[in-house]
N, C-alpha and C positions, 0 to 999 in steps of 0.2 A: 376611375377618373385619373388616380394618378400614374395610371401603368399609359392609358392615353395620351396624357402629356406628356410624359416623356415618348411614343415612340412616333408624333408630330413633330419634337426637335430635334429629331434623329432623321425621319424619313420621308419628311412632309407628309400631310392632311391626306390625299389618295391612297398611298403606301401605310400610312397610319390605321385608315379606319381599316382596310381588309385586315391586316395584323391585328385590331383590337378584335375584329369578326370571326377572325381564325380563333384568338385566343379565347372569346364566349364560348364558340362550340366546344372546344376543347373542355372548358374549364364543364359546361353542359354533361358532356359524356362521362368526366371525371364522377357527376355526382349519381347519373345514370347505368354507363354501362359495368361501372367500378365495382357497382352492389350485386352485377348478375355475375362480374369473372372478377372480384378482388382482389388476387395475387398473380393477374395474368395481364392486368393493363397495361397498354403501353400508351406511351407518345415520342415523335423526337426529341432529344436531348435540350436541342434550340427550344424547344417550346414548355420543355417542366423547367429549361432556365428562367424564361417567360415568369412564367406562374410561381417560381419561386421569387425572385422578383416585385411581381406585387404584391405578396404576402408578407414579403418584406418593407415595403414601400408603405403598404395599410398599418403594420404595427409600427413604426417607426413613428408616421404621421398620427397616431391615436393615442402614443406613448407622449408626444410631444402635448397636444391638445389636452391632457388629463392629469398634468404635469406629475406624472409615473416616472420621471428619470431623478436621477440621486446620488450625488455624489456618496461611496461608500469610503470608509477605511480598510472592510473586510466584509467578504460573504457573508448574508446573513443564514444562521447554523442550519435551520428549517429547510433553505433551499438548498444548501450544502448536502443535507443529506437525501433529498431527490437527487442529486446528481451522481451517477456511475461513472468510474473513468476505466479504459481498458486501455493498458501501455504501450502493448506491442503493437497498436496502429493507432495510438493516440487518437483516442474519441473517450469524448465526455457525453453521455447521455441522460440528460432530466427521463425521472420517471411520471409519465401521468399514468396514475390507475384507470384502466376500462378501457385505455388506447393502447392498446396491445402489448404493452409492458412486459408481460410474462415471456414472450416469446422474442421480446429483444433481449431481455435477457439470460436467455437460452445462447441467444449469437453473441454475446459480452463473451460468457462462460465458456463458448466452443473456442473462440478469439484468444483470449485469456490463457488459456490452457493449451493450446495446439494440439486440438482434437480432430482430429477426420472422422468425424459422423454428420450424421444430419441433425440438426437441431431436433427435430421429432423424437430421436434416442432420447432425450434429458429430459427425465421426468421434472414436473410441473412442482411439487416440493423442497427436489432439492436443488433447484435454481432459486428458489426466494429462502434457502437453508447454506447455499456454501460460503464458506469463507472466503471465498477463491475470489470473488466479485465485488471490488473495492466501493465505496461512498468516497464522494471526496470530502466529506467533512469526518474522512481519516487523516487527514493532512490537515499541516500546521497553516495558517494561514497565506505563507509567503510561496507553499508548493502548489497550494488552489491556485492562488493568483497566475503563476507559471504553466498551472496545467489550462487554465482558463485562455491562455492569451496562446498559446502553441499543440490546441492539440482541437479537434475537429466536432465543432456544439452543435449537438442534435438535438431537438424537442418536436413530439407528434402533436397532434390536436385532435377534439371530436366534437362535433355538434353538441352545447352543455345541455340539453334536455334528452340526447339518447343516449350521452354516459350515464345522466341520474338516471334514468331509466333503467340501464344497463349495470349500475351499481346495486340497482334496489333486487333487483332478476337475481344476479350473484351472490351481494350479500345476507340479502333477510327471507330470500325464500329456499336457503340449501342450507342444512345443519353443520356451520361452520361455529364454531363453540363460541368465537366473541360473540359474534355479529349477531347469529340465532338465541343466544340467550344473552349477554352482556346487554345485548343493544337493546336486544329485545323489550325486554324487559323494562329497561328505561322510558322507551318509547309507550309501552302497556300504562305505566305509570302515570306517567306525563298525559293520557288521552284518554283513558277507560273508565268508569265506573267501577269493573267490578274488576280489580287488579289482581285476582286470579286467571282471570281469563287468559287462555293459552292461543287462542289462534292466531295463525301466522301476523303478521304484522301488516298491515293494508299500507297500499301506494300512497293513500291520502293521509293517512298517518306517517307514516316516512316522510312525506311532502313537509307535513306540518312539524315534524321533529328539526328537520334543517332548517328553517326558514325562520323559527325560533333563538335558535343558535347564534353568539356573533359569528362574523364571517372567517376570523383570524383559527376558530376553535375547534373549524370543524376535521371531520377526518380527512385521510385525503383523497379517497375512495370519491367525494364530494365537494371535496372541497376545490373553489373555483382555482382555474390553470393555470391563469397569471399569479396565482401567488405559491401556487408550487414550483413554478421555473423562472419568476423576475424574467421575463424576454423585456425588458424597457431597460437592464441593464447588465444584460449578461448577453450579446450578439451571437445568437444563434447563428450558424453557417448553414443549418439546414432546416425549415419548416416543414415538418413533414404535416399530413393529416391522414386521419383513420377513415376517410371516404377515397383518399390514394396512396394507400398503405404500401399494397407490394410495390407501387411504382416508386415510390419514394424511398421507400428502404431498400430497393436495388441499386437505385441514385447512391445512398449513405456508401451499402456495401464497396463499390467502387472508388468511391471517394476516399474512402479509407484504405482502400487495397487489399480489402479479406478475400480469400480466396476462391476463384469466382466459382467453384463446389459450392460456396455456402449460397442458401440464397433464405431467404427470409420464409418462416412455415405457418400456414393454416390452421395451426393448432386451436384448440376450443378447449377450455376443462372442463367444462362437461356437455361433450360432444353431440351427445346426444339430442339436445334441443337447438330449438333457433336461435341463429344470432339477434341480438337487438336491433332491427334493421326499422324501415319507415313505418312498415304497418302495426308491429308491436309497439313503439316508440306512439305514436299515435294513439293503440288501444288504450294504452294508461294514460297518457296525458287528458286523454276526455275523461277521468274520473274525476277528475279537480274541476274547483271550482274557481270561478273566474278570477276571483280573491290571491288562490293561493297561485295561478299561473302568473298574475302581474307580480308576487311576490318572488316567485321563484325567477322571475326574468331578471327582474334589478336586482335579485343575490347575484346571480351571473354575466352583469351586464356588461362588464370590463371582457369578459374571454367574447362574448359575440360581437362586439367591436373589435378588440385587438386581433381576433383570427378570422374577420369576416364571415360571421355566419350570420344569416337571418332568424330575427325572430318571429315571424312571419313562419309559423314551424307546419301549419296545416298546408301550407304549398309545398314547404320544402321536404316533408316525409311522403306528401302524396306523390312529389314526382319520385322519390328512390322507392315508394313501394314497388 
């Protein structure tokens, strides 16, 4: 609605609706053709400015309505330390985990360093291991603030039922030492009878470990997006999202002036299986029970509002399957 009214007092009501009809399709294919070629879509320029645009328009107006704005003195530390900054072409990147993170910061680190390889050379370890790739809550308050207001704010999104999803895939079903025993175990705890019990840890039980939790507490593998990147008061330049990943991170790349060698990679870590796409995203969510979906939607109710996604999730996974 409010990408329509604005382009009525621009181009009167005729020129307006095909522009909003173009921009449906568009945004259509984004969610469709994006999941069959993710790192090959395109559209014209004029038209992801379009859609950058209402994405910006819907959070802005959502940020207003839920009164999420706030006068600060100083970044809060939490979001500070999601934030990446790379100097040498001034971008600042929030991390959201399960929205490709790993492999933007693969492009920080080639950036950072004046590497000529392809991102795919950097191994998946020592990109979340080097020192080379700054937080900015390595800086003193008043160099945030300066890096904030003059250098290029990136933040991705994802659908918040196929990240949890995609967190739960990741974390608690591959033997990563916290998450497979740490967590584990908490969660056996918390939900078992018999607290020996070693088997993997069920969807429904991960459901029910978050949902438990306050909001502020959780990790951030899970924990909702607005509150790992504040977008209500730290103005992003660029909303990208994980259903137009490569197009949007080709937009970044350029924007910043990396070298148009780099381009953003497909990488998986553990390549081998599938990505968390509609029909998996689906398979688990019909394991819960109605209970814990209404619970798990109001945990996340702030990111499907502020980044437009519908909760309406059995339409919107059946059209990307």
């Amino acid at each position: 609605m409010l990408a329509k009214r604005a382009l009525v007092g621009h181009k009167g009501p005729s020129a307006a609706l095909s522009s909003v009809r173009k921009y449906h399709i568009i945004f259509f294919m984004s969610y469709k053709i994006c999941i069959l070629f993710p790192y090959s879509f395109r559209v014209p320029t004029e038209d992801w400015l379009s859609i950058q645009n209402d994405r910006k328009n819907t959070l802005a107006s959502v940020c207003q309505k839920n009164n999420l704005l706030k006068l600060r003195s100083k970044l809060d530390s939490s979001v500070a330390s999601q934030l990446f900054v790379e100097h040498k072409h001034k971008l600042t990147y929030c991390e959201v985990p399960k929205v490709g993170c790993s492999n933007w910061k693969r492009i920080i680190f080639i950036l950072q360093a004046g590497l000529e390889v392809e991102a795919s050379e950097i191994e998946h370890d020592h990109i979340h291991q080097t020192s080379l790739i700054k937080r900015l809550a390595a800086y003193p308050p008043p160099v945030q603030e300066e890096f904030l207001n003059n250098y290029t704010k990136v933040m991705f999104t994802r659908h918040p039922l196929e990240r949890l999803v995609s967190a739960y895939r990741d974390k608690l079903l591959h033997s990563e030492p916290y998450y497979s025993t740490t967590v584990a175990n908490e969660i056996r705890a918390m939900f078992r009878k018999n607290k020996n019990s070693s088997e993997k840890v069920s969807f429904q039980e991960f459901v029910s470990f978050i949902i438990a939790k306050p909001m502020n507490t959780l990790d951030i593998h899970w924990k909702p997006m607005f509150l790992l990147c504040d977008p209500c008061n730290i103005h992003y330049d660029i909303l990208g999202k994980y259903e137009t990943l490569g197009l949007d991170s080709e937009h970044v790349l350029k924007a910043i002036g990396a070298p148009e060698s780099l381009q953003y990679p497909s990488l998986k870590r553990y390549g081998s299986e599938k990505r968390t796409y509609g029909d998996i995203t689906l398979e688990y969510l019909r394991q819960l029970s109605s209970e814990q979906i209404e619970k798990i939607k109001k945990l996340y109710e702030m990111d499907f509002l502020l980044f437009n996604y519908t909760m309406k999730y059995e339409d919107y996974f059946s059209l990307k399957s």
